[in-house]
N, C-alpha and C positions, 0 to 999 in steps of 0.2 A: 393557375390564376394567382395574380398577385396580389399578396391580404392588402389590406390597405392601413393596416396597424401601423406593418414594418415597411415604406415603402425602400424600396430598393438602390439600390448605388448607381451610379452611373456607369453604365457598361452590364451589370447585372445581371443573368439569370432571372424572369421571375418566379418568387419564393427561394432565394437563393438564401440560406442561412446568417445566420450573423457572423457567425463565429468565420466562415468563409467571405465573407466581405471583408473583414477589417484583416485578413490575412497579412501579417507585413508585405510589403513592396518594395522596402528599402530594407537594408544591413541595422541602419540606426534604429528602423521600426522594432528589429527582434529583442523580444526581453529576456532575461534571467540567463543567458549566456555567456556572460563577457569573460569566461575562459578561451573561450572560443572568439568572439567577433568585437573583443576588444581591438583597437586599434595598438597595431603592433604583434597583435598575437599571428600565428604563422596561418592561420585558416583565414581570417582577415586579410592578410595579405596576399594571400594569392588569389582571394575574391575581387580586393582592391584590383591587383594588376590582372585580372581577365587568365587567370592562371588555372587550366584543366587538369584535374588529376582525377583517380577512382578513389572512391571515399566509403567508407562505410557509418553510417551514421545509430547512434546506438544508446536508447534513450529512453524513456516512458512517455507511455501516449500523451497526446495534445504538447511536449515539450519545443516543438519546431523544424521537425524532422524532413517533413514534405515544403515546411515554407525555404528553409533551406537551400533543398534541390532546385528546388524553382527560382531562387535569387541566382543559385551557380547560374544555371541557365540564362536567365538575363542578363546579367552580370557579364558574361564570355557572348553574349551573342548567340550561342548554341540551341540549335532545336532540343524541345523539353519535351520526352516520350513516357510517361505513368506508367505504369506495369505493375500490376497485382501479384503476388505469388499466390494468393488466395483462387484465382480464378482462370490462372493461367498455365500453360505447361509448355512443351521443346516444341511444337507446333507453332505457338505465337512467339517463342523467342524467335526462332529463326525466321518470321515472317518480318518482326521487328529489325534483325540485323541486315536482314534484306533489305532494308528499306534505307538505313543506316549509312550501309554501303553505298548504296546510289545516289545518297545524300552527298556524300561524300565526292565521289566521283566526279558528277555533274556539276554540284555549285558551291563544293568544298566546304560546305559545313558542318560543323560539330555536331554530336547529337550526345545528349543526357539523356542515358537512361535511365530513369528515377525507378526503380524494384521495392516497393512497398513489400513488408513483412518478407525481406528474404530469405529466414531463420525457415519458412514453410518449405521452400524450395531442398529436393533431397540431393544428394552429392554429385546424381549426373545433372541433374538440370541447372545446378552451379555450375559444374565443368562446362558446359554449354557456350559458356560466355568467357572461361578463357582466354581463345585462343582472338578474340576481337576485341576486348580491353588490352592485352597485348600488340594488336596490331592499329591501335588507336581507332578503332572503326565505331567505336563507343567509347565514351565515358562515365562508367557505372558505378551510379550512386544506390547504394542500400540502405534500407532502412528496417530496423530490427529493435523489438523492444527484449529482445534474447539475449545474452551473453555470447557474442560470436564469437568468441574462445571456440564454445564448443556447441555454436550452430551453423559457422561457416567454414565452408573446409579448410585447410591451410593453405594450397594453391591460390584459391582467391583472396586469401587475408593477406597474402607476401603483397598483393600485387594492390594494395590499397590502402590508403592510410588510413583510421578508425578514430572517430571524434567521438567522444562521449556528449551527451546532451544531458542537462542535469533539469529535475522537474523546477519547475517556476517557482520562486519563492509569494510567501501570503503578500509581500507588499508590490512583486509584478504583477500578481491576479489582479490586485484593488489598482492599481494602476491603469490595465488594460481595461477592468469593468467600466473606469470613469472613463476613460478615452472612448467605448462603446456609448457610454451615455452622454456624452458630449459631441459626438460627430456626427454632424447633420448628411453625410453624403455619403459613409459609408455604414454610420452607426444607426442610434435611436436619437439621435441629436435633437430629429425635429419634433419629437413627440413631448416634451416637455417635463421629462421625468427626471424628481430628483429622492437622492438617496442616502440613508443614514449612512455612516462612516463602520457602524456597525455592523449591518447591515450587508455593505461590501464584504467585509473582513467575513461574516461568515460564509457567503456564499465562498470566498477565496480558499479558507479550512476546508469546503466540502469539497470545492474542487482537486484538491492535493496536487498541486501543482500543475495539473492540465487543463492547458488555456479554453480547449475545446469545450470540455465540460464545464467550465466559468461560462464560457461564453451563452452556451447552449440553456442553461438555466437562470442568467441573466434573463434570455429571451422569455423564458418561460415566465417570467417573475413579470416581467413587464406586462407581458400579453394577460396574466391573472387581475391585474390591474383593472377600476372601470373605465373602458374606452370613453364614456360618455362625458368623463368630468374633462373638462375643458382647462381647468388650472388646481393645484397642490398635486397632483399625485404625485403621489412618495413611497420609495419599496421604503418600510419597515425590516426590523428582525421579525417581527410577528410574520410577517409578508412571506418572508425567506423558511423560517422555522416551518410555515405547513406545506412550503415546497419541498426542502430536502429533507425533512424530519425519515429517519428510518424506524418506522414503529415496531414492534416485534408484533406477531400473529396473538390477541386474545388465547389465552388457553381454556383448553373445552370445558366448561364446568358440569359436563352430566355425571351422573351418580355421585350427588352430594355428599350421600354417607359415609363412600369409600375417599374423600377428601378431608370428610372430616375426620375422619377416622384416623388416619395414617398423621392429619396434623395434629393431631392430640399426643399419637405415640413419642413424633420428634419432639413435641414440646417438654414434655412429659420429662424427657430422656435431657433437654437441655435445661430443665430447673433439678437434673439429681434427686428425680424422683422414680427410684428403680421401681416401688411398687405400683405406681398409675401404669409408668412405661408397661412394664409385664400385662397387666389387666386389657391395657388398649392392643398389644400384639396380640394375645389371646380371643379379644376382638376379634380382630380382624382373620384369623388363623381360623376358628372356628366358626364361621361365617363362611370357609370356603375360598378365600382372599388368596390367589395367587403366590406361594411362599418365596420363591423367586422375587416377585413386584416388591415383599417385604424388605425382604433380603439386599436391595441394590438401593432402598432406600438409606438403610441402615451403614451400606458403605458410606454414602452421599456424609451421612449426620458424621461419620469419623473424622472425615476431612474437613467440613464445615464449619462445626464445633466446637471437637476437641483438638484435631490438627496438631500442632506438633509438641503441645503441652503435655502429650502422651503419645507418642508417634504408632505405639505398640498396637494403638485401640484399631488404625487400619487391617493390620496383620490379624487380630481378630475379627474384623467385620467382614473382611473377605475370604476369612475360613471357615463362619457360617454361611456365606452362600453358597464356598466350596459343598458343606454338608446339605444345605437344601437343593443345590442341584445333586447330589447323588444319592438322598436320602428320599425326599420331596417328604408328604405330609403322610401319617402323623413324626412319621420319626423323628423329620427335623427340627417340631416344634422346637426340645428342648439346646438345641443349638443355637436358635433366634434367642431364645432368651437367654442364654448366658452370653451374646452379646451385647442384647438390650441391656441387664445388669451390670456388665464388666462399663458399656458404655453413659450409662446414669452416674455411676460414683468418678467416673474420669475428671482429671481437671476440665476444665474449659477453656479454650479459647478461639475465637474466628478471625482470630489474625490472618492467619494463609487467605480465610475467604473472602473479607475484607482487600487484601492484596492485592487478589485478583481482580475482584471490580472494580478500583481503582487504577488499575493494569489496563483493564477491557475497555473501560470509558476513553485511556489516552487511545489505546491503539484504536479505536474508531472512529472518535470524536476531534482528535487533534491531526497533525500532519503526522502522514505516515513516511516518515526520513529513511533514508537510504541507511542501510548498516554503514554506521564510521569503520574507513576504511582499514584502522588495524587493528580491527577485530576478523577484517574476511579471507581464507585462504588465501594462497594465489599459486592455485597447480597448472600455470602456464604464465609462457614470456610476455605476454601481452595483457594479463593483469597485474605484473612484477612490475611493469613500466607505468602503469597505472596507480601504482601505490597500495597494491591491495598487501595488507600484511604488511607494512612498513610501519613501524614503532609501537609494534605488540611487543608486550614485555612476561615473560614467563612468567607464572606465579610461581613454580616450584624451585627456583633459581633464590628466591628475595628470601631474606633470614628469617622472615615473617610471614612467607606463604603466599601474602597478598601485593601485589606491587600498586606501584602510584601510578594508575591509568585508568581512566575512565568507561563504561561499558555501555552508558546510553547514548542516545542519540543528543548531541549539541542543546537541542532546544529542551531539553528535558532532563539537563545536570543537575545534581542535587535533588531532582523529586526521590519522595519518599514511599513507595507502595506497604510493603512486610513493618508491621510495628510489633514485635511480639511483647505477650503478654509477660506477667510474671509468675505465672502459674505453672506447675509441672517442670519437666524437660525443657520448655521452648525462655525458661529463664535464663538457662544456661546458652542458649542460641540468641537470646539479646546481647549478651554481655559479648559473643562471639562476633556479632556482626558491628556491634557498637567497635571494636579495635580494627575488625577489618574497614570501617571507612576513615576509622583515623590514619590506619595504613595508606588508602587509595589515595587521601590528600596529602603523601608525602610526607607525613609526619610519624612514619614506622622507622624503628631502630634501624642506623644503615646496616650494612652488613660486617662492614668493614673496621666497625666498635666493637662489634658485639664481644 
């Protein structure tokens, strides 16, 4: 039944998705690829002139992989044949190249065979299709969100050229979101919907560059909308935020005492107060309290806390649990305490943990970018040609240890997560990383002064 929210495109499926309606149609429809279908680029061109080859297509989901195949396809004229590796095995391929064949034969026409997730397919039901990509009886296009270095065999990779597809960048997503809100025939055009700028951009963050998933929660956003109002509706962030908001699970608060309890001990131990600390593990210890459950807290408070302002305080907190797991209770009592006391007088600092969640927040919250490519091996020729490992610079090579090369991702040069304290050890580890980023910007002694 077709909702009457979204009505449908012409030609359409009904309930056919959004994200498959506005599927490009054309070369110029496709976004965030123009290494690829730029004008002039070699896959451009032999799309331009109707030119068949086997391809392997090699990308992250929703990046254009299947729209692709299917412009080859029309593009040359060629019959377009789907094939799942997911669902399929040497029973259906060869019923397919039967078919192929007779295509062929009879009214001389091409056939694409588009192999969605071929990376599932194992080494014979790759060889399969061999010896009929060789004899032109197909034209097989794969699609893998794998590394077909070393998901495709190397018989089939000789015999195919391998295009990388790169995820969508935020300003394709916000692009293609307006063009879904604006097009009455394949999009939401005619429902009258408009959208903060904001709004976009965050649905385009959440989507990480797949268009699918922009697309599909576009839809969702619209349809949360009240159908009833007749004029303003407007996606908000507010709109967006309780669509994709990922909440973490409330934590169980039964047996309040045992929470309160153990948040007393850390507290206790984080204002250098060895004698509460002592009093509240004793608490807890003699109560019956798990020495173990004490024991892995106690690790936690090492790193949290004191972290690297005393690196030592981990080496002890994981040697009392060493002792509470081989000792358990009463022995190990006095174990727990001489880490709760060694860990009260510790310096303090939460730099590291601080780090981290500032860390945690990019890598969930922001785009998740592709490793820059010389930071990544490349133990094969077809990542060598790709760039992988090209302009990594040794650090143990530079007079200074550290070389002038960057190690995050583009959109996140220069953030800052590690601020260490001035407290303890982790002094000396300011003062250390403060020269290594003077290093990174190229302003480390060269070598060749020294």
């Amino acid at each position: 039944m077709t909702s009457p929210l979204f009505p449908d495109a012409g030609g359409a499926e009904p309930g056919t998705p959004l994200a498959e309606r506005l599927r490009p149609t054309t070369l110029d429809e496709v976004l965030g690829q123009p290494h690829l279908l730029g004008h002039g680029r070699p896959l451009r061109e032999a799309l331009d002139r109707g030119r068949l080859h086997s391809m392997i297509l090699w990308g992250p989901p929703g990046s254009g992989k299947t729209t692709l195949a299917r412009l080859l396809s029309n593009l040359t004229g060629a019959e377009f044949v789907a094939f799942s590796a997911v669902v399929s095995g040497i029973k259906e391929i060869r019923q397919v190249i039967a078919a192929a064949d007779n295509r062929r034969r009879t009214t001389g026409a091409a056939t694409v065979l588009f192999v969605d997730e071929i990376h599932r397919f194992n080494k014979a039901q790759q060889d399969a299709f061999l010896p009929h990509v060789e004899s032109g009886t197909i034209t097989l296009v794969g699609a893998t969100t794998e590394n077909p270095s070393f998901e495709v065999n190397s018989a089939l990779l000789s015999r195919s050229r391998v295009y990388v597809l790169r995820p969508l960048g935020v300003e394709d997503v916000v692009t293609l979101l307006r063009k879904a809100l604006a097009d009455p025939d394949r999009g939401l055009g005619g429902l009258g919907v408009e959208a903060e700028d904001a709004a976009l951009r965050a649905l385009a963050v959440y989507a990480n560059g797949d268009a699918r998933v922009a697309l599909n929660a576009l839809e969702q956003a619209v349809a949360a909308l009240n159908p009833s109002v007749s004029a303003g509706r407007r996606l908000d962030v507010a709109t967006i935020a309780d669509l994709v908001d990922r909440r973490a699970l409330l934590y169980d608060k039964q047996g309040e005492e045992h929470f309160n309890t153990i948040s007393a001990l850390h507290k206790s131990m984080r204002n250098s107060d060895a004698d509460a600390a002592i009093y509240w593990l004793a608490r807890m210890l003699e109560a019956g309290e798990d020495p173990l459950y004490v024991a892995r807290r106690i690790v936690r408070f090492a790193s949290e806390d004191v972290g690297n302002a005393d690196p030592r305080a981990l080496d002890i907190a994981l040697a009392a649990r060493d002792a509470a797991h081989m000792l358990g209770m009463p022995e190990c009592n006095t174990a727990l305490a001489q880490a709760v006391a060694y860990l009260s007088a510790a310096p303090k600092s939460n730099a590291v943990y601080r780090a981290y969640q500032l860390a945690a927040r990019d890598a969930t919250q922001d785009l998740a970018s592709p490793v820059p490519l010389h930071l990544r091996n490349a133990p094969t020729g077809l990542m060598k040609e790709l760039g992988y490992g090209e302009g990594y610079r040794y650090a143990h090579d530079e007079a200074s240890g550290v070389s002038a090369m960057s190690c995050l991702p583009e959109h996140l040069e220069g953030r800052r997560y590690y601020e260490p304290s001035d407290r303890g050890v982790e002094a000396r580890l300011r003062d250390a990383l403060d020269r290594a980023r003077v290093a990174r910007q190229g302003k480390a002694e060269d070598p060749g002064t020294g």
